[in-house]
C-alpha positions as CSV (number, residue, x, y, z in Angstrom):
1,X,33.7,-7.3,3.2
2,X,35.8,-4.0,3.7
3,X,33.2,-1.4,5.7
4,X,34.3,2.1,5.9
5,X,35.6,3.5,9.7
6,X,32.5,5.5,11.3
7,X,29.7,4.3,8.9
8,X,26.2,3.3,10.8
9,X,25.1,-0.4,10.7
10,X,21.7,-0.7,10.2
11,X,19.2,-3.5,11.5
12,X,16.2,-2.9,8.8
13,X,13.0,-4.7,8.9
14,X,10.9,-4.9,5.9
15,X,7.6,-6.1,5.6
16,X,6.9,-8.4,2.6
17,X,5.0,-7.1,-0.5
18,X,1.1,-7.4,-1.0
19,X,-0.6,-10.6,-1.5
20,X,-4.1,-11.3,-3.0
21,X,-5.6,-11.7,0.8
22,X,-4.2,-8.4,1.5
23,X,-6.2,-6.9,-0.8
24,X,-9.2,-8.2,-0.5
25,X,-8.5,-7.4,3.2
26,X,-8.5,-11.0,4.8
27,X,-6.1,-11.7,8.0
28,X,-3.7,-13.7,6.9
29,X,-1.3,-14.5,10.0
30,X,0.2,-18.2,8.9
31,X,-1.5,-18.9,6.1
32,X,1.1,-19.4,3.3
33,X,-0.1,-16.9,0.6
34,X,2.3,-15.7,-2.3
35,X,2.4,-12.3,-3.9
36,X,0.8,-10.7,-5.8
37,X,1.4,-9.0,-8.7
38,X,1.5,-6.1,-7.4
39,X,3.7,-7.3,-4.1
40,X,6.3,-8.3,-6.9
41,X,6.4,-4.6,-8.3
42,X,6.7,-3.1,-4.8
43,X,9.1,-5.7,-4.1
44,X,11.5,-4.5,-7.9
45,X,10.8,-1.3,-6.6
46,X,12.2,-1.3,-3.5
47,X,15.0,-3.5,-4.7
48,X,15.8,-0.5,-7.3
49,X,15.6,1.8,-5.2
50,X,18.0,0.7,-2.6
51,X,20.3,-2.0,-5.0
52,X,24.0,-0.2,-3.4
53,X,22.4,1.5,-1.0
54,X,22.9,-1.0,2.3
55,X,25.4,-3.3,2.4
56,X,24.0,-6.4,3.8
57,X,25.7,-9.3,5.4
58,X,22.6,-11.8,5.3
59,X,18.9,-12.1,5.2
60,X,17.0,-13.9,7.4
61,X,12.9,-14.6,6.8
62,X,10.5,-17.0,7.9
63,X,9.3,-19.7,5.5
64,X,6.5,-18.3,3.8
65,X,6.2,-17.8,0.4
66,X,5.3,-13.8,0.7
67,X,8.7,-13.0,2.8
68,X,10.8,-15.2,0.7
69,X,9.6,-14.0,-2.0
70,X,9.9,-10.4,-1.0
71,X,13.6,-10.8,0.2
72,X,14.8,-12.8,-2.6
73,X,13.5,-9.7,-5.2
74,X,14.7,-6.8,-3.1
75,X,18.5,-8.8,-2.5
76,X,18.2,-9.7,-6.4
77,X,21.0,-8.2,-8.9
78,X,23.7,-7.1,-6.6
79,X,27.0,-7.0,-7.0
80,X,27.9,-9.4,-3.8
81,X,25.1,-12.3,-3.5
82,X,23.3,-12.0,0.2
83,X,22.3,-15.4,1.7
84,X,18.6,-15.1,2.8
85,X,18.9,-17.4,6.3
86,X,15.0,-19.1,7.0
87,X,14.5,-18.9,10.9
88,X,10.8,-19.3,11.8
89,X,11.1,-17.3,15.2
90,X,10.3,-14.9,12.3
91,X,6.9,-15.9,11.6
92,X,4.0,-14.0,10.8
93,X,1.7,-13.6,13.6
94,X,-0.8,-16.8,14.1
95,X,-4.3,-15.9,13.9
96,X,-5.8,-19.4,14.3
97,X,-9.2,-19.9,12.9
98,X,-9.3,-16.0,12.5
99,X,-7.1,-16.4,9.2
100,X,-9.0,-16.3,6.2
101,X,-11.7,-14.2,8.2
102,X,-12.3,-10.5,5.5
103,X,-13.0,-7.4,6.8
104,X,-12.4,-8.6,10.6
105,X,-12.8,-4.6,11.9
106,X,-16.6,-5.2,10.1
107,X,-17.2,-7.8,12.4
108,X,-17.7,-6.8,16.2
109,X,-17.3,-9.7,17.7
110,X,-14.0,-10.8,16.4
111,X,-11.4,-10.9,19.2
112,X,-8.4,-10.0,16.9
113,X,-9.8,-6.6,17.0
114,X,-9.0,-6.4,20.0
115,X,-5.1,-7.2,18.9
116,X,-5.3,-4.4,16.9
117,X,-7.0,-1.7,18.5
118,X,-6.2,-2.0,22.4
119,X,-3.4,-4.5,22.5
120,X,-2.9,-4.6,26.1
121,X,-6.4,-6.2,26.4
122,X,-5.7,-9.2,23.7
123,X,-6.5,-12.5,25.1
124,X,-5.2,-14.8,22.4
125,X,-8.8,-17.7,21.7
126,X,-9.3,-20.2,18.7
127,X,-5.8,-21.1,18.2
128,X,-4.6,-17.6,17.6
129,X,-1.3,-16.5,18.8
130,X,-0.6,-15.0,22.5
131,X,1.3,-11.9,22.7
132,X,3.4,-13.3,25.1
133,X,4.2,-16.2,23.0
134,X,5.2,-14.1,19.6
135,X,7.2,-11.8,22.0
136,X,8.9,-14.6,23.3
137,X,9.7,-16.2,20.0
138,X,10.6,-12.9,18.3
139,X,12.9,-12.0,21.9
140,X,14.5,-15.3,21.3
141,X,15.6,-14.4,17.4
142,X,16.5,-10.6,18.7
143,X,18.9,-11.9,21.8
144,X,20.2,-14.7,19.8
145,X,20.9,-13.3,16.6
146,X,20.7,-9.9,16.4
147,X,21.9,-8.4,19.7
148,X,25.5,-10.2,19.0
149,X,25.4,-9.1,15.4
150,X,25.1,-5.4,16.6
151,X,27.1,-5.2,19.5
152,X,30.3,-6.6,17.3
153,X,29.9,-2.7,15.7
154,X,30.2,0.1,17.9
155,X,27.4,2.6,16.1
156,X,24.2,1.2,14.4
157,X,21.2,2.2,13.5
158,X,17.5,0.9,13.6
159,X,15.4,1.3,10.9
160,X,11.9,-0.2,12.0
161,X,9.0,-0.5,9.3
162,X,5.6,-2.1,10.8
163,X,6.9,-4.2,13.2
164,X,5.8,-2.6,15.8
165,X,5.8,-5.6,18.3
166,X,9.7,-6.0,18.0
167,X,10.1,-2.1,19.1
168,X,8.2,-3.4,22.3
169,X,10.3,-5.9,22.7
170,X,13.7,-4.1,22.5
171,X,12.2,-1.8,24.8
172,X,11.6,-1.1,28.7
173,X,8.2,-2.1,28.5
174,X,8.3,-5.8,28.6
């Protein structure tokens, strides 16, 4: 692949396309839930949208239907096929017994709340996922993978959508 002098590489992040839990506003975390039909359309859109926009080298997902699926649409009908690499450090957040649960901010009592609305006081209980242990995983992929992709290109560029806990990680905070 020939890549123009001085053009920005860009690390995006894309969260996959909406599945039926989503909308119906269950917490998902592991569960292995396809799209939707509507997570297909946003998925065509996006892929229209930005078809010879990026150049990308690879994909890499976790194994779940949803972010397969969503990388698979959005890489679909380009010029130069884009491998999309499974890597499972990549994985959704585990909610444990949580999954499944709808409307979780109805229900006061439910500890992933806490996840969500004051982070730093998340104590991970009924088989959910620590954040020390999805920052770990995710830190793992980033240092392994990504940090020696980016530093073979002397300008790049972040692009971050929704994932949120990867920003922490690349930053001085941890």
């Amino acid at each position: 692949m020939k890549v123009r002098k001085g053009i920005n590489r860009m690390l995006y992040i894309m969260r996959h396309g909406k599945t039926d839990w989503n909308e119906q506003h269950k917490l998902q975390g592991r569960t292995d839930i396809p799209l939707n039909e509507n997570g297909i359309a946003m998925a065509k859109k996006k892929q229209q949208k930005n078809i010879e926009i990026y150049i990308w080298i690879y994909a890499t997902v976790h194994h779940l239907k949803r972010a397969e699926q969503t990388a698979r649409i959005v890489l679909s009908g380009r010029k130069t096929q884009v491998p999309v690499v499974i890597d499972d450090r990549l994985m959704e957040m585990g909610f444990g017994e949580y999954e499944g649960v709808q409307n979780s901010f109805n229900i006061s009592d439910c500890n992933v709340n806490v996840l969500f609305r004051n982070p730093d006081r998340y104590i991970a209980d009924k088989g959910a996922e620590s954040l020390d242990e999805l920052f770990e995983r995710t830190g793992q992929f980033l240092d392994e993978v990504i940090q020696p992709e980016l530093a073979k290109r002397k300008r790049y560029t972040y692009s971050w959508t929704w994932c949120d806990e990867l920003k922490y990680y690349m930053s001085d905070k941890r």
